[in-house]
N, C-alpha and C positions, 0 to 999 in steps of 0.2 A: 293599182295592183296590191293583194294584199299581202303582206307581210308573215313570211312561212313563221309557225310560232317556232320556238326555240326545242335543241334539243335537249330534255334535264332530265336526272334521275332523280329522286329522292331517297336517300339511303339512312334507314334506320337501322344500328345497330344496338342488339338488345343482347343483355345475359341477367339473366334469372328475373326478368323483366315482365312479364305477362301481366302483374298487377295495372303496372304504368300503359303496355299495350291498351288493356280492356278499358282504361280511364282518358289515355289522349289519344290512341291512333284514329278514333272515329272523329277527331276534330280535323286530323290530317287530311284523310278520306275526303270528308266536306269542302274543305277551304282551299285545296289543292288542287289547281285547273286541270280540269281532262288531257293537256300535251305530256303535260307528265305524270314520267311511269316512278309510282311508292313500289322501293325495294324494302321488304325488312329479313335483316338476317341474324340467325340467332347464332351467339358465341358459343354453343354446345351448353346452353341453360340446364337442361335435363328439368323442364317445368312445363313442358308441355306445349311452348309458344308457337313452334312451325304449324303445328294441328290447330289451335285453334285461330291462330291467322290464316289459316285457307280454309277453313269452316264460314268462318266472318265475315271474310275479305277474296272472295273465293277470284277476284279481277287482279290481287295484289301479289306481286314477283317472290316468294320465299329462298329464299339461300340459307342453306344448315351446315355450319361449318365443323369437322371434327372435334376442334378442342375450342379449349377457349385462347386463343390467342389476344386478347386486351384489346384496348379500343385504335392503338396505332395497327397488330398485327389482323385485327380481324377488317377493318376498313382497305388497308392494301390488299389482302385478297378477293375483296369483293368487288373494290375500282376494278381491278386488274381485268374483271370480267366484263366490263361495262362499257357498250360504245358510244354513250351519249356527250355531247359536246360539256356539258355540264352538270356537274354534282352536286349536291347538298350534302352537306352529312348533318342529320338530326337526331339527337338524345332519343333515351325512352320515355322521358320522362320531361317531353317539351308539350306544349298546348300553342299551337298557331292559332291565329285569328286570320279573319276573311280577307285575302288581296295581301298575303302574308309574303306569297312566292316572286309575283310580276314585279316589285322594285329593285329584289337584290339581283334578277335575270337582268331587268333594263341596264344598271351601273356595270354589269359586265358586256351588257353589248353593245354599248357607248364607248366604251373605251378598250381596246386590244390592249392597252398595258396594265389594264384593274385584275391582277390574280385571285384575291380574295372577296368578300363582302360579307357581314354579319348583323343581323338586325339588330332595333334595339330589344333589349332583353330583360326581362321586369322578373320577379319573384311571384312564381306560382302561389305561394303562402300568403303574401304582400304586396298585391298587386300595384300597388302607387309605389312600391320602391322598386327601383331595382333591383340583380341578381347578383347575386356573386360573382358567378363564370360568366364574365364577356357583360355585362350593365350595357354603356354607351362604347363601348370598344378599348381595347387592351393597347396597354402602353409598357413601356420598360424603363428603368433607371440604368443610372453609370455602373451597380455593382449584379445587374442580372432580375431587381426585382421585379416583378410583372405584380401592373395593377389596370385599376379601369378608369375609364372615366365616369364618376358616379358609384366606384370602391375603393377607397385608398384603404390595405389591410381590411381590417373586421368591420370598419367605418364604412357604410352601406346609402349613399344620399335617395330620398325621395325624388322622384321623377316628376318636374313638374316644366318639364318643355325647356329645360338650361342649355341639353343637346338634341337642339330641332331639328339642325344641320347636318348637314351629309359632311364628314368629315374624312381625313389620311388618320391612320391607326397603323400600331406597330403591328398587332396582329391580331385576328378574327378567331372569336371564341369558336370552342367546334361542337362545343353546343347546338350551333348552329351558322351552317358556314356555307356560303355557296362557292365553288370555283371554277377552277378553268379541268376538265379531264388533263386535256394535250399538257398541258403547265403540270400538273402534278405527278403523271408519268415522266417528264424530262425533270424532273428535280428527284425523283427516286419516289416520289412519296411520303408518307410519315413513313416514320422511320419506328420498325418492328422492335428495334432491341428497346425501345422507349417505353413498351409495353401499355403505359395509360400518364396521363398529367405529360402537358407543355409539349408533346407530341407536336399539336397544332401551329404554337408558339416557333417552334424552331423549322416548320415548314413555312410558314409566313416569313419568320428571319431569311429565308436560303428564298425566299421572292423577292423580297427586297434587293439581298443581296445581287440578285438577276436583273433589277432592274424592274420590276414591275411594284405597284401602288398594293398596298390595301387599304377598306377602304368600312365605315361606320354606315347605314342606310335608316336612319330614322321611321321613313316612312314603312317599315317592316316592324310588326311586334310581336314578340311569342313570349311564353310565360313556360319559366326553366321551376322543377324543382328545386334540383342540383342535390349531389352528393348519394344518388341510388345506388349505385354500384359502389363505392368506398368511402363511408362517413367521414365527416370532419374528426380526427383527432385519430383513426388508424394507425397504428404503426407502420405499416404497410404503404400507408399512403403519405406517410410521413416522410420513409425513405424514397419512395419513389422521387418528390416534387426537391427532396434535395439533390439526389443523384442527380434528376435527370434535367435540374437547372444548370447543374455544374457541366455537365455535358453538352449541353445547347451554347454555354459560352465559348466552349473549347472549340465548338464545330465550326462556328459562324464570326468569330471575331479577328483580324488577320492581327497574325501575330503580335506583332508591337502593340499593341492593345490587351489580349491574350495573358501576355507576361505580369502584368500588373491586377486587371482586374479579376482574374482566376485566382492567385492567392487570398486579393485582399474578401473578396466571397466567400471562399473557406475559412478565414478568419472571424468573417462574421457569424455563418453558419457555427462555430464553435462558442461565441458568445451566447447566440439563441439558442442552444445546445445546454449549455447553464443555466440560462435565465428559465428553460425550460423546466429542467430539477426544481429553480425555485419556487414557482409557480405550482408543482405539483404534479408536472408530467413528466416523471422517469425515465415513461418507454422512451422518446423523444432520443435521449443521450445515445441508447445502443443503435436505435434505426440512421440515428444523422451519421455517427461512427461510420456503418455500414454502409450507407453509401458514400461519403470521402472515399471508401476502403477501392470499392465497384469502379471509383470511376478514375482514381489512381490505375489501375489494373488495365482500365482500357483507355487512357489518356494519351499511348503511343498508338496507337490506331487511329486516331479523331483527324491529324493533319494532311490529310489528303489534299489536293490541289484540289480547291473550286473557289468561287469568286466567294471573296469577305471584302467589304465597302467598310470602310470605316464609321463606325457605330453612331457617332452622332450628325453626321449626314444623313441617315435613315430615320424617316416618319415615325413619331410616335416615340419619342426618347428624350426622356428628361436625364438632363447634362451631370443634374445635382442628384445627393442619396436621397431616398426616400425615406429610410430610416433615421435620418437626422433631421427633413423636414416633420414628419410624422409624429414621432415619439419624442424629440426636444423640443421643434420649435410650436410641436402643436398644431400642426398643418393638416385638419383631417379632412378637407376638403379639395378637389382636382383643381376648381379655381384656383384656392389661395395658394398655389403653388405655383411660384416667382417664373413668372412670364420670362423673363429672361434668361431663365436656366433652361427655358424648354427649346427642345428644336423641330419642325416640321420638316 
């Protein structure tokens, strides 16, 4: 008997993007089996992309969204629309390769408790290294910082088969990410007031906290730019990734945890805050400011009853700082960091 294929969408969403369309989506096109249907939708670009994706792509699903709502508000309105059993959500600015899609669909349908999956993920620029966003899959420390395996900070390792294995990760880059529909509507979604940055991170946190795995798939590869939409070093994007860390911790951490690791984060956030000045990046002081400011203002909203597990019972979480392995002890490597501080 054979085997119904799966249900999947592929969801591209793009804002001012049309460069990266005309450059990767015809890799998508090719490499993407005929069960599934490519959505791409535009954040209100105003560049022309709805037009010449159905010029192109005259088979491929377009959605135009009024404004630009960011990459968590524009994604929830466009699942919200969508009945297939599973989703991808893909960059504009990703290049798949052939057999890219049928691994991360299999590890979800082998297992009903696998919410997420994300490939490995190499630098379009540098193809023998990895990526920034998402490398071998995203982990987290005791004070909130999220790294990879394969990026600790700016520290970027060559790819030379260390993570062959299919591995548990704290959380799947959304870069490129596959999951569950049903799972992402009963969790609320990313969450819109996120706007863009660790969106993804704090929807994987709130699976975990449910009970369910995510999860590294080697045998999947795509080739990320990263950073098309808001350069490294934005102020903009500066405050976003501190706000809206500080905000993931408050959401997802059950209190007694909560109490301790929320100040001592802003504490640090106020050292790299300085060190920033020193360094020669300014803007850095009023943007970090600014968000402490955002997310004090909405700190009494955040405690809502839902399930927070205790943080280092959950996959993908090193027990020790990462700043004190990293920048003291010299730790610029996922290996060289103390097996026994980690927890699966």
């Amino acid at each position: 008997m054979t085997q119904r294929p799966p249900s999947v969408a592929v969801v591209i969403l793009c804002w001012k993007g049309r460069t990266f369309l005309e450059q990767f989506l015809p890799s998508v096109v090719q490499h993407t089996p005929s069960f599934a249907d490519i959505v791409v939708a535009d954040n209100a670009s105003g560049d022309g992309t709805p037009e010449w994706v159905r010029n192109r792509f005259p088979n491929l699903t377009v959605v135009e969204l009024e404004k630009n709502l960011g990459f968590a508000g524009g994604y929830q309105q466009v699942i919200g629309q969508l009945p297939q059993e599973f989703v991808v959500l893909l960059n504009q600015d990703v290049e798949v390769t052939p057999r890219w899609l049928e691994p991360l669909l299999r590890m979800l349908q082998d297992d009903p408790r696998v919410g997420a999956v994300q490939p490995r993920i190499r630098s379009w620029a540098d193809k023998e290294r990895f990526e920034y966003a998402g490398a071998a899959g995203g982990w987290m420390d005791c004070f909130g910082y999220t790294f990879c395996r394969g990026r600790l900070f700016d520290a970027i390792e060559k790819d030379e088969n260390q993570y062959a294995t299919p591995e548990k990760i704290f959380w799947a880059s959304g870069a490129c990410m596959a999951l569950r529909r049903d799972l992402y509507h009963l969790l609320g979604g990313l969450d819109p007031y996120f706007f863009a940055h660790m969106e993804e991170i704090d929807l994987c946190w709130r699976m975990q906290n449910r009970g369910y795995t995510i999860w590294y798939c080697p045998d999947s590869v795509v080739f990320h730019v990263g950073g098309s939409a808001l350069p490294q070093g934005h102020s903009f994007k500066t405050y976003l990734n501190y706000r809206n860390n500080l905000l993931m911790l408050a959401k997802n951490l059950p209190l007694h945890q909560s109490l301790w690791i929320v100040p001592a984060r802003m504490l640090l956030d106020g050292i790299s805050a300085i060190r920033s000045v020193v360094r020669g990046y300014p803007r850095d002081l009023p943007a970090i400011v600014k968000a402490h400011w955002h997310f004090l203002r909405r700190l009494p909203t955040l405690h809502a009853p839902r399930p927070r597990k205790n943080l280092f019972t959950l996959s993908g979480v090193y027990a020790g700082s990462l700043v004190w392995s990293f920048f003291i002890r010299q730790k610029k490597v996922f290996s060289l960091l103390p097996a026994c501080r980690r927890t699966r």
